[in-house]
C-alpha positions in Angstrom: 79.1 97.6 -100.2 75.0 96.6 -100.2 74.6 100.4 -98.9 76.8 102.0 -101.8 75.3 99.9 -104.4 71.9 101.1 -102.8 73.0 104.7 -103.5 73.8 103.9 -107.2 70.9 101.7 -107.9 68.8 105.0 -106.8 71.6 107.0 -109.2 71.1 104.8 -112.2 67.6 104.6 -111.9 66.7 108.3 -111.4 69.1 109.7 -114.5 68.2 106.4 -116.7 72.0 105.4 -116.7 71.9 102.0 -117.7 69.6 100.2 -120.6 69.5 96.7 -121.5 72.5 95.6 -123.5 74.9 98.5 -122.5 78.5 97.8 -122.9 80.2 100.0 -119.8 84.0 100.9 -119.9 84.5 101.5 -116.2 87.6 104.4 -115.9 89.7 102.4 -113.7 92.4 104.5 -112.2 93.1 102.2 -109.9 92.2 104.9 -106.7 89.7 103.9 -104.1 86.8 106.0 -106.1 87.3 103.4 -109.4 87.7 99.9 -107.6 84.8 100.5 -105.3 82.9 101.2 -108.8 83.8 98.6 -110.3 83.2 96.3 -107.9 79.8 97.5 -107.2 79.1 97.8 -110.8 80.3 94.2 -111.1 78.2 92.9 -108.3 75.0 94.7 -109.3 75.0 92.8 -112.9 73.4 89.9 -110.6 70.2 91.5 -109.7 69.9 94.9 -111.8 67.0 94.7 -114.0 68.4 95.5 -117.1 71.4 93.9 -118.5 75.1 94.9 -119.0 78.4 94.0 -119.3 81.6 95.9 -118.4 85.5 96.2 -119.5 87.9 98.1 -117.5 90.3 99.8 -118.5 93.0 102.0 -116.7 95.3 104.8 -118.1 98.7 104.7 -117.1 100.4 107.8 -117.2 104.2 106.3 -117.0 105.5 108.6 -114.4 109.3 108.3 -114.7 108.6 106.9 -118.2 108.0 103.5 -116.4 105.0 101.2 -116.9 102.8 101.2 -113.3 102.0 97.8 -111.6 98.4 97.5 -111.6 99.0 93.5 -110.8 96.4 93.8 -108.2 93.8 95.4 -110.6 94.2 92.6 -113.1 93.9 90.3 -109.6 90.8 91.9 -109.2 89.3 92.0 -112.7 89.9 88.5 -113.3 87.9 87.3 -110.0 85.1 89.6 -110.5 85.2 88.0 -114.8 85.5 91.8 -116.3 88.1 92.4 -119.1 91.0 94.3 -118.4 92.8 96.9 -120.6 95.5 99.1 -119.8 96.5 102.1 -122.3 100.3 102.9 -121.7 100.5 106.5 -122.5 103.8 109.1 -122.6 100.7 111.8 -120.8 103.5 112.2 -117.5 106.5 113.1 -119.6 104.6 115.3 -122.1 102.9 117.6 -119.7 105.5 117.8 -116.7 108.9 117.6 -118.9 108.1 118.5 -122.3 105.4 121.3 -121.9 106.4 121.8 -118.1 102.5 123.0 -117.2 102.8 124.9 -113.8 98.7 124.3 -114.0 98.6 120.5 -115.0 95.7 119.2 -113.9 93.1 120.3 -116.2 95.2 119.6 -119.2 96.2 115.8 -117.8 92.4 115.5 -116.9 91.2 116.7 -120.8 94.4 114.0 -122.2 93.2 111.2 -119.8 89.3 111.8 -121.1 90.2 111.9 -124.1 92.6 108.3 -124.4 89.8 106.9 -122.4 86.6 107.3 -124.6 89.1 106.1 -127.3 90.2 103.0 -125.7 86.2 102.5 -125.0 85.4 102.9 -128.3 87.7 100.9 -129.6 86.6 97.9 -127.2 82.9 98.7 -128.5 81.4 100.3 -125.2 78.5 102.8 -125.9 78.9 104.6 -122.4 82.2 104.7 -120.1 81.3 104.7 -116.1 83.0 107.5 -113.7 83.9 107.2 -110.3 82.9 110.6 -109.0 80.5 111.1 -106.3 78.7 113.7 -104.2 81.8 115.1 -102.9 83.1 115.4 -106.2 79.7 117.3 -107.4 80.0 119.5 -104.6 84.2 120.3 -105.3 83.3 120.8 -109.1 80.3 123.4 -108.0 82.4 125.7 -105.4 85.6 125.9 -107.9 82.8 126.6 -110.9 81.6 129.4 -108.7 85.0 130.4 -107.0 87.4 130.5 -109.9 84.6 131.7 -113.2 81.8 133.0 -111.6 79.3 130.3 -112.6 76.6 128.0 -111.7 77.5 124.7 -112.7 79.0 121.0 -112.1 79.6 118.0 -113.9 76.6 116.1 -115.2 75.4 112.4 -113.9 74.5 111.8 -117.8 76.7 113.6 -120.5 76.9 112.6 -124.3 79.7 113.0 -126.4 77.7 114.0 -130.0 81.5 114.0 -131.9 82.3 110.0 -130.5 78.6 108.6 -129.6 79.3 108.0 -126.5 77.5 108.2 -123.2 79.7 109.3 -119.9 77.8 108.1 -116.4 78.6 108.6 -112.9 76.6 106.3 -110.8 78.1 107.4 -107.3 76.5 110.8 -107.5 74.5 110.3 -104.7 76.9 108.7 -102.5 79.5 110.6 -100.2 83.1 110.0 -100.3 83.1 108.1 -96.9 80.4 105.9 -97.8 82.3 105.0 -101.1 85.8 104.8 -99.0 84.0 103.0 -96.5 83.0 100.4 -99.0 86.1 100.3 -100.6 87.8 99.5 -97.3 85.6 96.9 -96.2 85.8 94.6 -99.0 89.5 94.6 -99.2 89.9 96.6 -102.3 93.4 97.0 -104.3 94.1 100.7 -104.3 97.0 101.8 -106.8 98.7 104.9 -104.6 98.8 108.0 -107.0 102.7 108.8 -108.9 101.4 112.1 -109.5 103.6 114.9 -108.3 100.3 117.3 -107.8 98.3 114.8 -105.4 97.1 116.4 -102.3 98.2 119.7 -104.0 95.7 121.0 -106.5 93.3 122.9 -106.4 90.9 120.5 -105.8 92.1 119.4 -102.8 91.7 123.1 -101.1 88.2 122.6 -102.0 87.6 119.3 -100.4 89.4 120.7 -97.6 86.9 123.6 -97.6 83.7 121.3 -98.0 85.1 119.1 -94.6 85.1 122.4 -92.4 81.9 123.7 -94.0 80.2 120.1 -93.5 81.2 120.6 -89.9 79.6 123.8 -89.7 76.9 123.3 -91.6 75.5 119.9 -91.0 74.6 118.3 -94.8 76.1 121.0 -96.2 77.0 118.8 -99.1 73.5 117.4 -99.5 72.2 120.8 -99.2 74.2 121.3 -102.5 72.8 118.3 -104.0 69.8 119.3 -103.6 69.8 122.6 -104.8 71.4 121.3 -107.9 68.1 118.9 -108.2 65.7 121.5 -107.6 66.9 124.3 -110.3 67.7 121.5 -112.4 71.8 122.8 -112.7 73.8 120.4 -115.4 71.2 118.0 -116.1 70.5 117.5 -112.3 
């Protein structure tokens, strides 16, 4: 954990993520990406030199039309002192049975977003944390350039003008395995994924992709990174 929350100290500090007073909604999806986040964003409130406090809150989808068990989140909430919301939502049901999308993911990602800054709103947070990182900059990049022809990714800073609102991701510099790694270590509650598309999407041919080019191309994913950083791509 001390070397993923070195990774997003340098994050936070290079893309001015965090100011004194910051209320943080923390996307908790209950995946290895979120918990690790949280706890690290948890941890760091100790010895970060500006000050902030966090809520989490999680988005169920209802697969089945059946409220998710996220017990062990609120286990983990309560010992790391962090509010806990969850947002029961009819998302699974509307876009696999009522709309039946044979391309769900970007819809269910926009419908998540979107209940997400809400809820953050609502629980007065100016900015709402993400748990992408590197790999996840990388994946966004190739598909950007695969699928529409264009140089871009997701930003470590966004604001939303229409809500106020500040989106930050302060894993982008660390890789996947670091960030699994950390989860793993600590004993972190992971929430396996209902979602019928997990391990199918799009997305996941990519990351697949990035593993054998890494292999072939040692740091291929830092080599991204950095060109990102150095032509200054999405606010890199």
């Amino acid at each position: 954990m001390q070397k993923l929350m070195s990774r997003m100290r340098a994050a936070m500090e290079k893309y001015d993520m965090i100011e004194d007073g910051d209320k943080i909604a923390v996307g908790l999806s209950g995946g290895k990406d979120s918990v690790a986040l949280l706890t690290a964003l948890s941890e760091m409130r100790k010895f970060y030199p500006k000050s902030y406090t966090l809520v989490a809150i999680t988005v169920d989808m209802r697969f089945n039309n059946d409220d998710t068990d996220y017990t062990e989140l609120e286990k983990l909430c309560e010992k790391l002192s962090v509010p806990y919301v969850i947002k029961r939502t009819a998302l699974a049901d509307v876009i696999f049975n009522i709309r039946k999308e044979k391309n769900p993911c970007s819809l269910c990602a926009k419908m998540r977003r979107g209940i997400l800054h809400d809820a953050a709103m609502e629980n007065g947070c100016n900015k709402v944390a993400l748990g992408h990182h590197m790999d996840d900059a990388v994946e966004t990049f190739l598909m950007n350039l695969f699928r529409g022809g264009n140089i871009d990714s997701f930003c470590p800073v966004t604001y939303l003008s229409r809500k106020n609102i500040y989106l930050i991701r302060p894993m982008i510099l660390a890789s996947e395995a670091l960030v699994a790694g950390a989860a793993n270590k600590s004993g972190l509650p992971v929430v396996k994924s209902k979602c019928p598309m997990d391990k199918t999407s799009e997305r996941q041919k990519t990351k697949e992709l990035v593993y054998k080019l890494n292999k072939e191309y040692p740091s291929f994913r830092e080599k991204i990174i950095g060109a990102m950083q150095r032509k200054g791509i999405s606010g890199w």
